[in-house]
Backbone as a chain_set.jsonl record, in Angstrom:
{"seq": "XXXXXXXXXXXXXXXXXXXXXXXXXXXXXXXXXXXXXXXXXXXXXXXXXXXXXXXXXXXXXXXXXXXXXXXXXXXXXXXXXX", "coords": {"N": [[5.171, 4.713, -16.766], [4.238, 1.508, -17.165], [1.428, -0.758, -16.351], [2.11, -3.57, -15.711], [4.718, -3.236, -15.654], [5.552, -1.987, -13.307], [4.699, -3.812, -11.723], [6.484, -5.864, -12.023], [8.91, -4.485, -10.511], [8.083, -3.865, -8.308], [8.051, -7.055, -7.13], [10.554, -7.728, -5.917], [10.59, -5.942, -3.859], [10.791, -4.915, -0.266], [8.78, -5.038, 2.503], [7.531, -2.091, 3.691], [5.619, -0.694, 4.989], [3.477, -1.489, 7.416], [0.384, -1.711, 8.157], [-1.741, -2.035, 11.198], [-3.6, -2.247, 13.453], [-4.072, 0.764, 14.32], [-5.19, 1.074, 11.892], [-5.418, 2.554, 8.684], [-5.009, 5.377, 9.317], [-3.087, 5.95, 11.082], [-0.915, 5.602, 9.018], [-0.91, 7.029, 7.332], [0.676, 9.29, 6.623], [3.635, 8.261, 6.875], [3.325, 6.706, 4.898], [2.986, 8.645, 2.547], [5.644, 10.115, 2.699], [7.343, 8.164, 2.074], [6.304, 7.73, -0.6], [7.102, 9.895, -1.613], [9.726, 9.771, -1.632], [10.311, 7.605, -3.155], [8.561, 6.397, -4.921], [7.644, 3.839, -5.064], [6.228, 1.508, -3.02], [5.759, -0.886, -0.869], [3.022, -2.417, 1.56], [1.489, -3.835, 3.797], [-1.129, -5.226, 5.022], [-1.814, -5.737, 8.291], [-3.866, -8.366, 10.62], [-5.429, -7.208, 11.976], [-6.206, -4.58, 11.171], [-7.754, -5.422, 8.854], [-9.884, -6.319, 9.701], [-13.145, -6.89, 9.496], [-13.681, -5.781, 6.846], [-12.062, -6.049, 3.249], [-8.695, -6.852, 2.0], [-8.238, -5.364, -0.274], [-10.577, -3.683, -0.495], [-9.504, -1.988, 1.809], [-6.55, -0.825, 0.714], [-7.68, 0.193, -1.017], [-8.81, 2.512, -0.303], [-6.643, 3.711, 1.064], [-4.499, 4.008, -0.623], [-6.485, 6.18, -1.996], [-6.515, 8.327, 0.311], [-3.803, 8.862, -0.106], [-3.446, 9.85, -2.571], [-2.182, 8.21, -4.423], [-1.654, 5.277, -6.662], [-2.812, 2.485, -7.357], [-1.587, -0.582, -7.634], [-1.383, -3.214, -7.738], [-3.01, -5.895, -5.217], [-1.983, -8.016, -3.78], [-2.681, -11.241, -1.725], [-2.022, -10.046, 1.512], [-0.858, -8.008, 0.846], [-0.466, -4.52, -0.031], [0.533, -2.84, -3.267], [1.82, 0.838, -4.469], [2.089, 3.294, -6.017], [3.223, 6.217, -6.835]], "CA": [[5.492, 3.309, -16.644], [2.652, 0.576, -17.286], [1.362, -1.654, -14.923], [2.948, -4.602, -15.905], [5.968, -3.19, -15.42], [5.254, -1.477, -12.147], [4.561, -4.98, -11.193], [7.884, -6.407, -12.018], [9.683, -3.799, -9.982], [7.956, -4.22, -6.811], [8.197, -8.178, -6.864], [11.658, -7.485, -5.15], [10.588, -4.737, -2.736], [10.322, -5.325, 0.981], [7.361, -3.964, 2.601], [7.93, -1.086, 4.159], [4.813, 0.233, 5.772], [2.46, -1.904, 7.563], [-1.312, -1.074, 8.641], [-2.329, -2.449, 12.08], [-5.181, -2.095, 14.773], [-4.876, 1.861, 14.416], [-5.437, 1.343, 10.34], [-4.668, 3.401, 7.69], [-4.831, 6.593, 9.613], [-1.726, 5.722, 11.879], [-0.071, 5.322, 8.263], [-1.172, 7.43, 6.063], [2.126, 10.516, 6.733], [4.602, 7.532, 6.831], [3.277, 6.375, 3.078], [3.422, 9.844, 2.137], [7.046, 10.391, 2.644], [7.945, 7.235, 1.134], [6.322, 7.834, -1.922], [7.547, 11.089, -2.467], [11.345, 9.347, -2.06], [10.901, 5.816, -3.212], [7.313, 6.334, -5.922], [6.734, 2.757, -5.284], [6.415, 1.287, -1.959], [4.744, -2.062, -0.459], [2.426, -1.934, 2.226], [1.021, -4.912, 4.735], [-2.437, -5.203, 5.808], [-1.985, -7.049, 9.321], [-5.211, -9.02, 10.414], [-6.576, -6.584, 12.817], [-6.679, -3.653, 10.24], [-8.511, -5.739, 8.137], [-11.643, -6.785, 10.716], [-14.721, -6.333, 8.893], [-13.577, -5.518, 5.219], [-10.884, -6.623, 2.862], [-7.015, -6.068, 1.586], [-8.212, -4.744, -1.327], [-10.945, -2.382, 0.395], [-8.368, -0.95, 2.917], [-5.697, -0.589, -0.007], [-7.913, 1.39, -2.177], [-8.935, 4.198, 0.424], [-5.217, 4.343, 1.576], [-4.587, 5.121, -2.159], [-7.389, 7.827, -2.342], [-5.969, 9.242, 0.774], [-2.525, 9.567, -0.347], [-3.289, 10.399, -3.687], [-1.349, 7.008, -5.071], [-2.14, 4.364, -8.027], [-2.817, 1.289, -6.403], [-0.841, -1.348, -8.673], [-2.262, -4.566, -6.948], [-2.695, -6.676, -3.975], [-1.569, -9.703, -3.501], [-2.264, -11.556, -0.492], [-2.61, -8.947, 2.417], [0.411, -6.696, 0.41], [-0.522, -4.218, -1.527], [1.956, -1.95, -3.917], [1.201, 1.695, -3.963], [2.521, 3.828, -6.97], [2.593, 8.02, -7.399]], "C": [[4.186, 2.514, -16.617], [2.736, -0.298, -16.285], [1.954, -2.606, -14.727], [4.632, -4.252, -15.065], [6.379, -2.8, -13.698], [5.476, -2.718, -10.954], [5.942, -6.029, -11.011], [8.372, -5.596, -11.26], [9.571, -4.162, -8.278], [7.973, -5.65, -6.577], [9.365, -7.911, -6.33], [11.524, -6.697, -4.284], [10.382, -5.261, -1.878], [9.55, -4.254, 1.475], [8.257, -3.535, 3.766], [7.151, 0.042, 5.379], [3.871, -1.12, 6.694], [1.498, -1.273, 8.515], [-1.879, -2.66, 9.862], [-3.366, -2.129, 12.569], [-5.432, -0.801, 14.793], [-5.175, 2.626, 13.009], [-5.311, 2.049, 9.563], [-4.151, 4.833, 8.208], [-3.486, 7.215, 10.19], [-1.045, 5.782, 10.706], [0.229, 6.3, 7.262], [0.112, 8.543, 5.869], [3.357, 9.458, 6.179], [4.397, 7.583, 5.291], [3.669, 7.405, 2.343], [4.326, 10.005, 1.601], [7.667, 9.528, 1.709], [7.692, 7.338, -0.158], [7.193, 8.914, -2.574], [9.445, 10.718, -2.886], [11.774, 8.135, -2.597], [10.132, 5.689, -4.971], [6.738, 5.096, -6.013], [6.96, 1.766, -4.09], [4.886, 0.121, -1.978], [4.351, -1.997, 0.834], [1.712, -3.35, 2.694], [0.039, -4.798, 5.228], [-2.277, -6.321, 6.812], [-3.372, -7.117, 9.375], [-6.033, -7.936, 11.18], [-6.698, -5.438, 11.977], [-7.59, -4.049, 9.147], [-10.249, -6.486, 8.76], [-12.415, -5.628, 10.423], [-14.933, -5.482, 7.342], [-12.303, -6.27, 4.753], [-9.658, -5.999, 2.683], [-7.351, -4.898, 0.835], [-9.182, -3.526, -0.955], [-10.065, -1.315, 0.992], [-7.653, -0.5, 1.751], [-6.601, 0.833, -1.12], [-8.756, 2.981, -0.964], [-8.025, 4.269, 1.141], [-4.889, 5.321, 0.33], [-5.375, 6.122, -2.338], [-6.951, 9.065, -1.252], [-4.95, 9.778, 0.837], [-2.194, 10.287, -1.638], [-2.233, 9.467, -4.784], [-2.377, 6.318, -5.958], [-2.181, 3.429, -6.524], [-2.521, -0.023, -7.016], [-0.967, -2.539, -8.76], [-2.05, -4.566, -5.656], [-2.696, -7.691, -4.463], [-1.83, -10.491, -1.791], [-3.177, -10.444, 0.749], [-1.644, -7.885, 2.211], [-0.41, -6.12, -0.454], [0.479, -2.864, -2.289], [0.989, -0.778, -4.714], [2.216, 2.483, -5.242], [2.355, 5.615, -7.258], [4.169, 8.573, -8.23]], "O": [[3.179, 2.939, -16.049], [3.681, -0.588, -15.55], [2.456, -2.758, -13.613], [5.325, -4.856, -14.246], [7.32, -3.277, -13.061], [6.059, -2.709, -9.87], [6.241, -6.744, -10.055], [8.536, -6.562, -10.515], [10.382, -4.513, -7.421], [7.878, -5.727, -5.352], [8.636, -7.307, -5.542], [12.569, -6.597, -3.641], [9.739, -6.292, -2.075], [9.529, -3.065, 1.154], [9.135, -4.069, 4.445], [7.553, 0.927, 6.134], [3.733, -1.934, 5.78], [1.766, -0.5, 9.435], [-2.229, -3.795, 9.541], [-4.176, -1.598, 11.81], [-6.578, -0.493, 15.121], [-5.335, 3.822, 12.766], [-4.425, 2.673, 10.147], [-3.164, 5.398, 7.736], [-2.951, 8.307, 10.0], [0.051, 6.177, 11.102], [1.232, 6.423, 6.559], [0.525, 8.564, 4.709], [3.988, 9.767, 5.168], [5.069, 8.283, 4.534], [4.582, 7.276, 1.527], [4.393, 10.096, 0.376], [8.357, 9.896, 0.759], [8.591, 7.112, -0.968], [7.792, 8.888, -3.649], [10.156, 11.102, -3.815], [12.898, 7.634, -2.632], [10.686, 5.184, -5.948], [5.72, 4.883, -6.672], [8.01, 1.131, -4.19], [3.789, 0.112, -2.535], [5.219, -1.512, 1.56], [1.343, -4.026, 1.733], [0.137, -4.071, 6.217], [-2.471, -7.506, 6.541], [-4.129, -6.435, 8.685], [-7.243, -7.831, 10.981], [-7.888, -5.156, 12.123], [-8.187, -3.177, 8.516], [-11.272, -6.933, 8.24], [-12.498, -4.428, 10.687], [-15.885, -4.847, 6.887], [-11.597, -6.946, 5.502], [-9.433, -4.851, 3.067], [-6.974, -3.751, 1.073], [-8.709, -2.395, -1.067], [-9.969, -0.121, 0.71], [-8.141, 0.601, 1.496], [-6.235, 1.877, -1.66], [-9.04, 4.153, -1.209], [-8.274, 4.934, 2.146], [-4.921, 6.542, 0.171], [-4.887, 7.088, -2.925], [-6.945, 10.266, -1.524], [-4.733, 10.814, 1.466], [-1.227, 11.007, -1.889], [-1.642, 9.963, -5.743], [-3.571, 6.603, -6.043], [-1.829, 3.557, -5.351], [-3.493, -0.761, -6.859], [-0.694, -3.091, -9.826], [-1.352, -3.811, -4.978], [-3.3, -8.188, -5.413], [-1.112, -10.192, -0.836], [-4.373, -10.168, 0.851], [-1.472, -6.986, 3.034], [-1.0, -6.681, -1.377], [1.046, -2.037, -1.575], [-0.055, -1.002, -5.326], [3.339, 1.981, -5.243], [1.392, 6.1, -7.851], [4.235, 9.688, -8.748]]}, "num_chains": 1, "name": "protein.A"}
């Protein structure tokens, strides 16, 4: 599936995971699971997971640790693809 399209799909998704104060690490099993039953899941950077880097930082070493695409961010969402 191309990105574009990837992109249309998750514009209707409700996020599903979000990343707080104990940051990706607290998350990273949850995402896991979901991918393996959903393949495309949205994901919330609250503000205190993001003190002292950005969305898009955090989002792309969640993706390297789950082994996911990382399809964009938007905002402080970002949509997570395997």
């Amino acid at each position: 599936m191309d990105r574009q399209e990837l992109k249309k799909r998750a514009h209707d998704l409700d996020v599903t995971v979000w990343v707080g104060k104990s940051g990706i690490d607290a998350v990273t099993d949850e995402l896991n699971d979901q991918l393996a039953n959903e393949n495309l899941v949205k994901v919330k950077f609250l503000r205190a997971a993001r003190a002292g880097g950005s969305t898009e930082e955090r989002a792309e070493a969640l993706a390297e640790r789950v082994n996911a695409d990382l399809v964009e961010t938007r905002g402080h969402t970002a949509v997570f693809y395997r």
